[in-house]
Each structure stands twice: as structure tokens, then as C-alpha cells.
C-alpha positions in Angstrom: 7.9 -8.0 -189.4 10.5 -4.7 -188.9 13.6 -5.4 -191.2 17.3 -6.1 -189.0 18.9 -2.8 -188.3 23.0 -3.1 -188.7 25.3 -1.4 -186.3 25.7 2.6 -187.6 22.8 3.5 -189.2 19.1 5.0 -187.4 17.0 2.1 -185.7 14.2 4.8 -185.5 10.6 3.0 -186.3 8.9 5.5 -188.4 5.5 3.9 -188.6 3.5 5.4 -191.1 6.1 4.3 -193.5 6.2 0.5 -192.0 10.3 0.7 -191.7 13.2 1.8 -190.3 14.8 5.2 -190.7 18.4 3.7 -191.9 20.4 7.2 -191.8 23.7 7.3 -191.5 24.2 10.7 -190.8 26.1 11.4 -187.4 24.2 8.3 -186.0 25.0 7.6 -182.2 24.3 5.2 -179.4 21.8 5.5 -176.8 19.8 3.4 -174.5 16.8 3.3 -177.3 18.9 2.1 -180.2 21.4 4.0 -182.5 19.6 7.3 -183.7 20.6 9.8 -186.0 20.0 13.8 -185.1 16.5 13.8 -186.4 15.3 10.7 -183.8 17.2 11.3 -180.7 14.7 11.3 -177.8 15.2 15.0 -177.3 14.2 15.4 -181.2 11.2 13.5 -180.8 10.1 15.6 -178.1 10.9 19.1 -179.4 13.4 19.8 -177.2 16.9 20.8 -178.3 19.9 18.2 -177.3 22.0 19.1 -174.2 24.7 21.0 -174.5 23.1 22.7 -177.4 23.1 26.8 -177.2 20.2 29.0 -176.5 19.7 32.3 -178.1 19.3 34.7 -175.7 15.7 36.1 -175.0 15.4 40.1 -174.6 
């Protein structure tokens, strides 16, 4: 059974490693669960996070 996640830290799964990721680095909310920069959903996904800018292609 997945150890309790506290408030503030990553509440990523990372299952090949059978336990959370527990980062506290700039952790913040959303609908899946606090998630640091590394697990947001738009990280998981390779795509960058909104707002983010894009380098101009020539």
C-alpha cells in the first residue's frame, strides 16, 4: 500500500520505484494532487507549462 502524502510536497506515483515522488521543490496544487515541476500533467506529456515562452523558430 502507497505511503500518505502530506500537504506540500509531490503526490506523483512513480511506479517503478513503488513510492511517491515527495519533492518539495516549487510543489503546487492541481486537480491530480500537489505536483512539483517535474510531474505536472504538461511534464508528463512533454509539453511545456502554459504561459511558458517559446523560442522563436526561423
Amino acid at each position: 500500500m502507497p505511503e500518505p502524502v502530506g500537504v506540500g510536497v509531490c503526490a506523483h506515483w512513480i511506479g517503478d520505484e513503488h513510492r511517491h515522488c515527495h519533492s518539495r521543490d516549487r510543489v503546487r496544487p492541481y486537480l491530480t494532487g500537489p505536483r512539483c515541476p517535474d510531474h505536472t500533467p504538461n511534464a508528463l506529456k512533454g509539453l511545456p507549462e502554459p504561459g511558458t515562452p517559446r523560442k522563436a523558430s526561423l
